[in-house]
C-alpha positions as CSV (number, residue, x, y, z in Angstrom):
1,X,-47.5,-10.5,74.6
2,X,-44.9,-9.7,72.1
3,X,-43.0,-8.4,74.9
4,X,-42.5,-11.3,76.7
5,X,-41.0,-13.0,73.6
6,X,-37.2,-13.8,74.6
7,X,-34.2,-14.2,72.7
8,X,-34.6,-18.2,72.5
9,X,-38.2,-17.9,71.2
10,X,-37.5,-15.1,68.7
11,X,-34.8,-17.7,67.2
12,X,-36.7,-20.7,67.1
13,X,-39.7,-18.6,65.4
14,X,-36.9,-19.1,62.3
15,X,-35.2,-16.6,60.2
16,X,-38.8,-16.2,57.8
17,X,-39.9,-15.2,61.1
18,X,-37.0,-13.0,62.4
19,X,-37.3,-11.2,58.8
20,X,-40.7,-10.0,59.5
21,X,-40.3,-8.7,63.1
22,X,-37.8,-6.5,61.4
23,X,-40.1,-4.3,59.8
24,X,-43.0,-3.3,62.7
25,X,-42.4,-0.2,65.3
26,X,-40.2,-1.1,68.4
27,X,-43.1,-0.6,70.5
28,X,-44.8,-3.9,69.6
29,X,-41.7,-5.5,70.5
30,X,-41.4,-3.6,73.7
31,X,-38.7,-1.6,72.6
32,X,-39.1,2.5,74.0
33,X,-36.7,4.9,71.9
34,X,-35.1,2.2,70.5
35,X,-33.5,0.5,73.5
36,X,-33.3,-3.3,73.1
37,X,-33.5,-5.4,76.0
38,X,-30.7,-8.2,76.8
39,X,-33.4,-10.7,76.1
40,X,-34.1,-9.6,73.0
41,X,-30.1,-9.3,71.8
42,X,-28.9,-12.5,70.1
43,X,-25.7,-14.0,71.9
44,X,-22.9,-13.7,68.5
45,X,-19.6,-15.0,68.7
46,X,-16.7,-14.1,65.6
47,X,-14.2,-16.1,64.1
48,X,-11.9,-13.7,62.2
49,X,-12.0,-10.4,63.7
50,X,-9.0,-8.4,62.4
51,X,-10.0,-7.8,58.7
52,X,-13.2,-8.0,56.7
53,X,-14.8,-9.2,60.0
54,X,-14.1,-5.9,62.1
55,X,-16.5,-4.4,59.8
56,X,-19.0,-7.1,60.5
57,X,-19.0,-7.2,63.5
58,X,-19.7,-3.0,63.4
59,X,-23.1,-4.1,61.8
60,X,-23.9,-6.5,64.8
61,X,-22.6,-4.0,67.6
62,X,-26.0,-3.9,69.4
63,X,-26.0,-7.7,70.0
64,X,-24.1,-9.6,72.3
65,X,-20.6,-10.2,71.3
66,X,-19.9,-12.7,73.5
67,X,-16.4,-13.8,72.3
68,X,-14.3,-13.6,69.8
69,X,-11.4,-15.3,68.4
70,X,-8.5,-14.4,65.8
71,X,-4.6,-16.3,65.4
72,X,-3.2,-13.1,65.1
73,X,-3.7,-10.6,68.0
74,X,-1.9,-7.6,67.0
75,X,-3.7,-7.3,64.3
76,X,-7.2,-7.6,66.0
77,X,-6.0,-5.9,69.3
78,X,-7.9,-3.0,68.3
79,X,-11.3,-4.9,67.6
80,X,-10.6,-6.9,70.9
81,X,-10.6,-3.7,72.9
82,X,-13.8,-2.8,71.0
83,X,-15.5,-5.3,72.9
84,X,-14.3,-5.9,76.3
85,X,-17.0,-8.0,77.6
86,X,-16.4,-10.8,74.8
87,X,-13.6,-13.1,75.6
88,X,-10.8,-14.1,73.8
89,X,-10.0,-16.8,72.0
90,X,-6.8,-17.8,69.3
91,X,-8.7,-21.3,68.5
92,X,-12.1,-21.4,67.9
93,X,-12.4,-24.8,68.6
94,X,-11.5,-23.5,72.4
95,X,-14.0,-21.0,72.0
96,X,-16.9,-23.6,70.6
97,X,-16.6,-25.6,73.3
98,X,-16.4,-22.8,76.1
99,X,-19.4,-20.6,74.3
100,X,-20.7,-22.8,72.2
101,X,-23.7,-23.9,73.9
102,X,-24.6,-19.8,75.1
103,X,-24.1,-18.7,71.5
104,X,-27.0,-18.0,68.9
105,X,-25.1,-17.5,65.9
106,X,-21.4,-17.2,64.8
107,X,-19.3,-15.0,62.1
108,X,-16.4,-16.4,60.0
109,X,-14.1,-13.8,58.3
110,X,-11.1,-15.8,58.3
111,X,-8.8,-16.3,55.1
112,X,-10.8,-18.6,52.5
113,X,-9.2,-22.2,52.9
114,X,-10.7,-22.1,56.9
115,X,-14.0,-20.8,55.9
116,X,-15.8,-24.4,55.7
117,X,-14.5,-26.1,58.9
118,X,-15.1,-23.7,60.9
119,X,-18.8,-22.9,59.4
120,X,-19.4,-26.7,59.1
121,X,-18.9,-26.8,62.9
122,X,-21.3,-24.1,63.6
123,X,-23.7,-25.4,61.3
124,X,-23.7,-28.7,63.3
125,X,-24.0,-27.0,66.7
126,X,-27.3,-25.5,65.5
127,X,-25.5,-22.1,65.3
128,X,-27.1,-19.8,62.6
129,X,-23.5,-18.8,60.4
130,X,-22.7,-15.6,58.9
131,X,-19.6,-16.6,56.5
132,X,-17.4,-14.3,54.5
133,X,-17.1,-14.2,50.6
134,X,-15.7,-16.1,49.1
135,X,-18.0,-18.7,51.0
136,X,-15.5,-21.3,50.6
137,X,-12.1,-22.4,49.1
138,X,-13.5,-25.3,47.1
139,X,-16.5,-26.2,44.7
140,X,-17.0,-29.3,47.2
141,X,-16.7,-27.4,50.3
142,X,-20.1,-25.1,49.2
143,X,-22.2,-27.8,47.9
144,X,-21.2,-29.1,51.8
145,X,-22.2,-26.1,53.5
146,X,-25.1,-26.3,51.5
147,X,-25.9,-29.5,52.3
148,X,-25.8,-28.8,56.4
149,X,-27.3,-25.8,56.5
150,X,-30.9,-27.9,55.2
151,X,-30.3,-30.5,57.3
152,X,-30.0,-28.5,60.5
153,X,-32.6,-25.9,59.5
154,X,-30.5,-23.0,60.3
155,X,-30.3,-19.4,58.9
156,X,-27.1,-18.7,56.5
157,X,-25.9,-15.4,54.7
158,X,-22.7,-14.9,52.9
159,X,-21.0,-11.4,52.6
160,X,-22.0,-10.5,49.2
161,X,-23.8,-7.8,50.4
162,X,-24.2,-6.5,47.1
163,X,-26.4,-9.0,45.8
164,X,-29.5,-7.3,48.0
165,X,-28.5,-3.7,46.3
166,X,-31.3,-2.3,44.6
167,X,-28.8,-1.9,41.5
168,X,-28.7,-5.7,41.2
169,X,-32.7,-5.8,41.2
170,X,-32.7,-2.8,38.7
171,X,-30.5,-4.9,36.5
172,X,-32.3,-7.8,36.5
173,X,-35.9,-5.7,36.2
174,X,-34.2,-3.7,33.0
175,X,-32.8,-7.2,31.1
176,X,-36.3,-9.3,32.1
177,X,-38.3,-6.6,30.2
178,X,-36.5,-6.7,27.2
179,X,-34.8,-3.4,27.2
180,X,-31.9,-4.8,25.8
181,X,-32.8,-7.7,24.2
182,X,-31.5,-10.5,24.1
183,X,-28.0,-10.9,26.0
184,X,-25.5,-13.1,24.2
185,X,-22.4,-11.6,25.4
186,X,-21.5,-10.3,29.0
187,X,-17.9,-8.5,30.1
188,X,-16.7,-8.3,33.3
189,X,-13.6,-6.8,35.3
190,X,-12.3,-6.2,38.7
191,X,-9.2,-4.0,39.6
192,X,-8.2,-7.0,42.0
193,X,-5.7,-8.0,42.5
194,X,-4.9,-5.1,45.2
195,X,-2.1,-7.6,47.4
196,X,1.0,-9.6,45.4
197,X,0.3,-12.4,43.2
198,X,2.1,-13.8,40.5
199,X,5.3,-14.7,43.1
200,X,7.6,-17.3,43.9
201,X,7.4,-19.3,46.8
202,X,9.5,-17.4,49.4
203,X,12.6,-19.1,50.9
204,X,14.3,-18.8,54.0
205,X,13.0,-18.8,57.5
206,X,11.5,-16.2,59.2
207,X,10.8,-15.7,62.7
208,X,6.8,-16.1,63.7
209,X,5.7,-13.1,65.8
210,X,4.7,-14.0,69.5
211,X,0.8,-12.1,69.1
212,X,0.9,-15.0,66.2
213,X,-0.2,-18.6,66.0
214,X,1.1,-19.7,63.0
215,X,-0.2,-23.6,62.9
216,X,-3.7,-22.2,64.0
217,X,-3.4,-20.0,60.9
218,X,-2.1,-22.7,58.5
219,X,-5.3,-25.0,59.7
220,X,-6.2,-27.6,57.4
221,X,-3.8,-26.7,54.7
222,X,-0.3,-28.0,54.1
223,X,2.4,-26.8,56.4
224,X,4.8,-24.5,55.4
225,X,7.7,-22.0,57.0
226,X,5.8,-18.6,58.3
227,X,6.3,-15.6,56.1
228,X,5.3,-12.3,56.6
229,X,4.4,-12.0,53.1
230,X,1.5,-14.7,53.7
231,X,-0.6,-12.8,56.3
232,X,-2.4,-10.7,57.6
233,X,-4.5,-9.5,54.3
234,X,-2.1,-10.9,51.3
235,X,-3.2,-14.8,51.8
236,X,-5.6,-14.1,49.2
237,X,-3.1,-14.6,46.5
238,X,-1.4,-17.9,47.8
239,X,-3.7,-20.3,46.5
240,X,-3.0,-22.8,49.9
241,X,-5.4,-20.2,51.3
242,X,-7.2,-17.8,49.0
243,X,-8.7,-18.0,45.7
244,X,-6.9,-15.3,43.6
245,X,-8.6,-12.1,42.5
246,X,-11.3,-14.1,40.8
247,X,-12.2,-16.1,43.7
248,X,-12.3,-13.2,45.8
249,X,-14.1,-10.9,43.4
250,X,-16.2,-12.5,41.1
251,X,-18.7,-13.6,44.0
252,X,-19.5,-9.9,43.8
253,X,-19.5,-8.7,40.1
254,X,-20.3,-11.8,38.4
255,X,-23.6,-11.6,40.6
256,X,-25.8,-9.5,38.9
257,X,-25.2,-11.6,35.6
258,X,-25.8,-15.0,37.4
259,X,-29.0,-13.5,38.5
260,X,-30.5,-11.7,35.5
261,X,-29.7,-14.4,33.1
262,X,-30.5,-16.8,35.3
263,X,-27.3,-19.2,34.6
264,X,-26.1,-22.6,35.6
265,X,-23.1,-24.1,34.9
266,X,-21.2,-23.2,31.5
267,X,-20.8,-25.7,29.2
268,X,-17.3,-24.3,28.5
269,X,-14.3,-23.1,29.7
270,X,-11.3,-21.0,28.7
271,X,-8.2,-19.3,30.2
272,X,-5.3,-17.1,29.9
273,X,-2.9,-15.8,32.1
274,X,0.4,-14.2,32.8
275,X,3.0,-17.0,34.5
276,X,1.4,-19.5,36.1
277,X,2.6,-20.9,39.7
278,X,2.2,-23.8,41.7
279,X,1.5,-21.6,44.9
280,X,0.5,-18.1,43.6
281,X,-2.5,-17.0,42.0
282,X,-1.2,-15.2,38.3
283,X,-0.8,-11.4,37.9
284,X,-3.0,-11.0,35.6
285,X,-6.2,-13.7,33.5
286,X,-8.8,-13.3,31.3
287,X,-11.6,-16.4,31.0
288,X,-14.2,-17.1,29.1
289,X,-17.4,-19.2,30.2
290,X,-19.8,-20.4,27.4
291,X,-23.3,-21.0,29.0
292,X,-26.5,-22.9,27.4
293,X,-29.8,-21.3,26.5
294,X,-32.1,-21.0,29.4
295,X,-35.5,-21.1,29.7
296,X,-37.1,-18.1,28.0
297,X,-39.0,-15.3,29.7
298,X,-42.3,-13.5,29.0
299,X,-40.2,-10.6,27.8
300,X,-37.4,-12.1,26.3
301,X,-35.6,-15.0,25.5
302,X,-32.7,-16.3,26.9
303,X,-29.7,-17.9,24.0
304,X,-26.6,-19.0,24.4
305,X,-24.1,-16.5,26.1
306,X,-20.1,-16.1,26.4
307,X,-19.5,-14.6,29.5
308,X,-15.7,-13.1,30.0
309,X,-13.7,-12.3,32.9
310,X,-10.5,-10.0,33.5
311,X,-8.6,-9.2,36.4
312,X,-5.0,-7.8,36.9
313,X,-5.5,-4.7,34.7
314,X,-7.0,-6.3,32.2
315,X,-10.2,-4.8,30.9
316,X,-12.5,-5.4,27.9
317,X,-12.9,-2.9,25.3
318,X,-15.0,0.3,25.9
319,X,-18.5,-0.1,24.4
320,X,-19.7,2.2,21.9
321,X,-20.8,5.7,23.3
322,X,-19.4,5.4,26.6
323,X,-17.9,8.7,27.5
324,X,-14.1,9.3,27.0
325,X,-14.1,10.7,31.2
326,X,-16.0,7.9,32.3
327,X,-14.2,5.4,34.6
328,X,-16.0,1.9,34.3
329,X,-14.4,0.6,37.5
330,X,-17.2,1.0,40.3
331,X,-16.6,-0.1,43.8
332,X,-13.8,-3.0,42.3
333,X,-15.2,-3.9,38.9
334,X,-18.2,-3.8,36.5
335,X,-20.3,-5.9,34.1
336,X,-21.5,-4.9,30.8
337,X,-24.2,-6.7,29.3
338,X,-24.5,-6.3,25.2
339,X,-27.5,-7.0,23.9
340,X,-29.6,-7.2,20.5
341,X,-31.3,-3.8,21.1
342,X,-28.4,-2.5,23.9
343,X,-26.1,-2.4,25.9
344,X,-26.5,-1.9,30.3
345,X,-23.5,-1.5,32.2
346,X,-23.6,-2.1,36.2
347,X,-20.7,-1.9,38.7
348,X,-19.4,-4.1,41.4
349,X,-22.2,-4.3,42.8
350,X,-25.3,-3.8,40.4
């Protein structure tokens, strides 16, 4: 019987569902030495190809890549020719309304500020979304993707892979049995940024490439002259369309912390920086969050606790007993967690 299920069936069952077929030998499912048949391959179509999302799209490279879409076609040429049988596409509204009603789910790895629009519009096709970190440009933008991903009962991840890491788990297993203590301080870092920030707006017009749609690109923001400086890659400075090293880090480093001391929202907020810019994120910041005690645990109690932030070479000082040789910076940051009894220190990602 379970060889009869097809793809449409297998999607409706729900991602609770999907999650569990995961797990059993490919012979229940009908599958003989690991072949999967067309039936059973989800239909996937990618917004964003060139960067972060050529790498997605290697994880997904059994499925159906049915089409795929990127403004800037010299820089995904080599993931288009990956996948000859998907089409091609420079506006993924185009795309939406050629594939949209074949497609099972979509990816989004575009720069931040056209995460949410093009995600909402999934989202309200019925199209389970895969969206890049950070998930979206603004606070209101999230609570909105939140908001139609219940209402239309679909499955959502966003790439902060690392929060499934065993090291996050280990983290929060170590702080929830009290080997530490009691947390009331927690320092973070990343060794973001790694494209400009801290510039000038650039002057002067400069001439758009032809493989390159520069309005598509611009999208919902505010228009301004094409630069090469902008993209591909270094829009995650500008803040028109990315969120500065924070934005595009702390989704990653700040996760463990979030998780193992369970936190909310701070109830203060404090920042420094080099220069600041109307259009360009700073060189260099260091924050500080103040959160409220939580809840305690059967283990250990939860207090107040400072949490602070550094990017842009910035880095807190090295606790006590760490040794000289010992580079803190693992896969783009780290978190150390100082408690009553100790002190744990994770990386990027757990």
């Amino acid at each position: 019987m379970a060889a009869d299920i097809s793809r449409r069936k297998f999607i409706k069952a729900g991602a609770t569902a999907a999650l569990g077929l995961t797990v059993v030998p490919n012979t229940i499912l009908g599958k003989s030495f690991g072949h999967v048949s067309p039936s059973d391959k989800l239909n996937i179509i990618g917004v964003g190809i060139g960067g972060r999302g050529a790498g997605v799209l290697n994880g997904i490279k059994d499925q159906n890549i049915i089409g795929l879409c990127d403004v800037d076609w010299s820089y995904s040429d080599k993931v288009f020719k990956n996948y000859p049988a998907a089409k091609k596409y420079y506006d993924y509204r185009k795309m939406y309304d050629e594939l949209g009603k074949s497609a099972d789910a979509v990816l989004v790895a575009t720069a931040d500020h056209t995460h949410a629009i093009i995600a909402s519009e999934a989202i309200t096709m019925g199209k389970h979304v895969y969206v890049e970190k950070p998930l979206t440009h603004t606070v209101y933008e999230s609570r909105l993707l939140t908001k139609l991903a219940a209402k239309y009962q679909v499955a959502t991840q966003m790439g902060n892979q690392g929060a499934s890491d065993e090291g996050v788990r280990k983290t929060c297993s170590w702080i929830w049995n009290g080997e530490i203590g009691e947390v009331t301080k927690v320092e973070a870092f990343t060794d973001r940024p790694i494209w400009p920030q801290g510039l000038p707006r650039p002057e002067g017009l400069e001439k758009v490439p032809k493989t390159l749609n520069w309005d598509l690109f611009i999208g919902p923001a505010k228009e301004r002259p094409y630069n090469p400086i902008y993209t591909p890659w270094n829009w995650r400075g500008w803040w028109d369309f990315g969120t500065g090293a924070l934005g595009d880090m702390a989704c990653h480093i700040l996760h463990p912390a979030f998780k193992a001391l369970k936190l909310g929202y701070p109830t203060k907020a404090q920042g420094s920086s080099t220069l600041l810019l109307t259009d360009c994120a700073p060189n260099a910041q260091s924050v500080r969050l103040t959160f409220p005690a939580r809840d305690n645990l059967a283990k250990v109690a939860m207090p107040e606790v400072e949490v602070y932030w550094y990017d842009g070479g910035l880095k807190p000082m090295r606790p006590a007993g760490v040794p000289a040789n010992k580079d803190l910076n693992d896969a783009g940051g780290s978190v150390i967690f100082h408690g009553t009894k100790d002190t744990l220190i994770c990386g990027c990602y757990g």
